[in-house]
N, C-alpha and C positions, 0 to 999 in steps of 0.2 A: 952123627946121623948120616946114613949112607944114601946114596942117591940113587934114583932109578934111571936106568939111560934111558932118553930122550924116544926113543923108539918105542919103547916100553909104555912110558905115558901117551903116546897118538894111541898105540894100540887101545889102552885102557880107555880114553875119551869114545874112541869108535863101537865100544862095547857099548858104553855106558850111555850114546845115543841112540845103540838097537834096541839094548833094553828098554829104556825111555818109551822109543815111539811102540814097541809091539807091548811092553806094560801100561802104556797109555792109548787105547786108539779113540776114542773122543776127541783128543787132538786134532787128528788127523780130519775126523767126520765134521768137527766144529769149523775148520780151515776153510773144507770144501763146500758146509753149509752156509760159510758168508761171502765166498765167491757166487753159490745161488742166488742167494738173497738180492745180490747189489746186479745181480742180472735181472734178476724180475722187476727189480724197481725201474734198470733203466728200461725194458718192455714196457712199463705199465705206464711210465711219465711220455716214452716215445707215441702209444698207443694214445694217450692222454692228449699230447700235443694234436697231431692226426684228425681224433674226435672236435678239438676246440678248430680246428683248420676250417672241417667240415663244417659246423655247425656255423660258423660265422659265413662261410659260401652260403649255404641254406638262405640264414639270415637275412644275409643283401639279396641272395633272389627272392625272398620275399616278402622285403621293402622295395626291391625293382618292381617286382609281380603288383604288387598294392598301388605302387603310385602309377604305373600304367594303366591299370583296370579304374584308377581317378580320374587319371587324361583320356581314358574313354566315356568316362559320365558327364564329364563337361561338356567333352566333343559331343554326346550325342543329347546333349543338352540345349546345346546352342544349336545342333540341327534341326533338333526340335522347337526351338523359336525362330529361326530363319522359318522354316514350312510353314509355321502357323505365321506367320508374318508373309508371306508369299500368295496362301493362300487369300488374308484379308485384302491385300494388296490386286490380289484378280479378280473377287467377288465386287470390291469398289474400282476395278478397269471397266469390269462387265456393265455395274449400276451407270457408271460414267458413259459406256456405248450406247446406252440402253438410253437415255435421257438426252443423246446428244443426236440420236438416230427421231428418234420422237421428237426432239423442238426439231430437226431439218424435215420431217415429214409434215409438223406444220408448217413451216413455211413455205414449201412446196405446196401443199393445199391452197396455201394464199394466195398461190401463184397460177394454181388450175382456174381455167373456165369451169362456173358452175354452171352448168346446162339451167337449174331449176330459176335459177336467178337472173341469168340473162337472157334466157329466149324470151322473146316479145311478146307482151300478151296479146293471147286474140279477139278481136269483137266478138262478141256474141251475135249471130245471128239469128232474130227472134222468130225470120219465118220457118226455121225449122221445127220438126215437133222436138218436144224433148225424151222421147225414144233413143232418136239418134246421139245423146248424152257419153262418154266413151263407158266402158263398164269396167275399165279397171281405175280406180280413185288415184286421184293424182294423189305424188309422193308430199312428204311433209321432211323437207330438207334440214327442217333444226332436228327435229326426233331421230332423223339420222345419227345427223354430228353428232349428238348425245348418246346415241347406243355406239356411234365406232368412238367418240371420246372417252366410254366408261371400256372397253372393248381395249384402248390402248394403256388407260391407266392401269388394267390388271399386268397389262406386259411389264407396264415402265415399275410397276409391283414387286415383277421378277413372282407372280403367280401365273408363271406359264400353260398350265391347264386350262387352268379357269377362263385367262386368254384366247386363248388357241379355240376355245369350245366360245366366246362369246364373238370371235373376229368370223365363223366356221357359221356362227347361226346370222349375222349378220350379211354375210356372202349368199346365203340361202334365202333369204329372207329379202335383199335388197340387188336383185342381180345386173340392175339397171342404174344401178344410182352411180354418182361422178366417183364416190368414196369405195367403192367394190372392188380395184385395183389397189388401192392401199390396203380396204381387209386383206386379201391373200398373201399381199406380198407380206404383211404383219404376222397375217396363219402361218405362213410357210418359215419364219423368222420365230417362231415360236415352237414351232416341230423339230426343225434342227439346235434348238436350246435344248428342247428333250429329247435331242439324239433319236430322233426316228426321221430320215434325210429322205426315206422314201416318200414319206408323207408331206413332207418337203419340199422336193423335186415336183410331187403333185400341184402344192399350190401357187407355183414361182412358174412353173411352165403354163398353169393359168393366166398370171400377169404379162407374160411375154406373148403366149398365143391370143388373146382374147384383146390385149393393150395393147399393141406394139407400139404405139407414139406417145403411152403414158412416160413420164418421165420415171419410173419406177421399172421399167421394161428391164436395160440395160443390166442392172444389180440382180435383180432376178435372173437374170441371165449367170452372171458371176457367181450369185447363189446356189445354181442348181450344178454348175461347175465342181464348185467346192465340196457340193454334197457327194456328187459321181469320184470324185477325187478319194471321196472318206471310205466310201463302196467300192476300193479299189477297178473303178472302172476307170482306167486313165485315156483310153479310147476315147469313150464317150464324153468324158471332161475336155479332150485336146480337141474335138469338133464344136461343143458348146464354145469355146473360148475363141475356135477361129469364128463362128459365126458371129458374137459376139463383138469381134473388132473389124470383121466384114458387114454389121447392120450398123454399129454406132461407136462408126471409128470418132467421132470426136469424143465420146463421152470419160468420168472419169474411171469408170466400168472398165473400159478397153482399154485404157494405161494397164492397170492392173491385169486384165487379160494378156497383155503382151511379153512384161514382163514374167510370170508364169509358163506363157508360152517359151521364153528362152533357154528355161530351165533343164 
């Protein structure tokens, strides 16, 4: 059997591979088809990953977003129970002012000379005719205290109208009597409850002009201060407050006027 040289068979192999691949090209295309292939997977798993990155970001922000928008509902939970709890808390400071102002104004009344009760009665002198009789009917000092008692009870009520309108017909009505300084000062205490200080200043600057040695003078004084304060008249409030501690510097009115004044 003869042999082929060595040269001979490379050559023949080198054929017998061209032939191959240009008789076979599916080969070729199949090769380059699964070099595709294992690229689009790795795109598709890279792209995959990416998407699951995302979507778990998403996620926690919004499980972050939800439990925030929770610790806002509580917070504005409990702000809403502080206010309402704030405000029961001022409506019973006020009822408290309001009852502690009225048992000190009776006792201050206890404290007043009643004119009807203590002026001395007088004889009658029977030679006169009874002509000369006076023609205005003397007062009737309980009927009073019962229209300003019912008068302060609508205050101590916290029905400041109704107040206001029965302390107003009572001041009308009784302009002489020992208790006509405490109406006003009550009127004018009921006006600045309803926020009208005009109306206010009216009937406080009654108590001071028309009473000045009533023991309700002073506060009145202070009153119509605070109301000019509220009416941005601070002018008029810083002369009210010096006269105030120039007419009754002991009182405890002019404490409180002074210090105001430092401010």
């Amino acid at each position: 059997m003869s042999r082929r040289p060595i040269g001979a068979w490379s050559t023949t192999a080198h054929v017998l591979a061209i032939t191959l691949l240009c008789g076979f090209p599916g080969v070729r295309q199949a090769h380059a088809g699964l070099f595709d292939d294992e690229e689009a997977r790795r795109q598709i798993k890279d792209v995959s990953i990416k998407t699951n990155e995302r979507l778990d970001t998403v996620a926690k922000g919004q499980i972050e977003l939800a439990n925030q928008i929770q610790a806002l509902r509580e917070e504005n939970s409990r702000l809403r129970g502080e206010v309402e709890k704030l405000g029961y808390e001022l409506d019973a400071a006020k009822k408290r002012q309001q009852d502690f102002y009225v048992d000190l104004d009776g006792r201050l009344r206890k404290l007043e000379p009643q004119a009807a009760a203590s002026a001395p009665a007088k004889p009658v002198d029977e030679s006169k005719p009874a002509a000369e009789t006076p023609k205005k009917a003397a007062s009737d000092p309980a009927a009073e205290t019962r229209e300003y008692e019912a008068a302060l009870n609508l205050f101590r009520a916290n029905k400041l109208k109704e107040a206001a309108a029965a302390f107003e017909t009572f001041a009308r009505a009784h302009p002489e009597s020992t208790l006509a300084p405490s109406a006003y000062y009550w009127l004018g205490n009921a006006h600045y409850s309803l926020r009208d200080c005009k109306k206010a200043i009216d009937a406080q600057r009654a108590v001071a002009s028309k009473w000045p040695s009533n023991s309700k003078a002073p506060d009145a004084l202070l009153n119509i201060a605070t109301c000019q304060q509220e009416l941005a008249d601070g002018k008029g409030a810083k002369t009210t407050l010096e006269a105030l501690v120039s007419k009754y510097p002991d009182s405890a009115a002019a404490t409180t006027a002074r210090q105001r004044l430092k401010k």
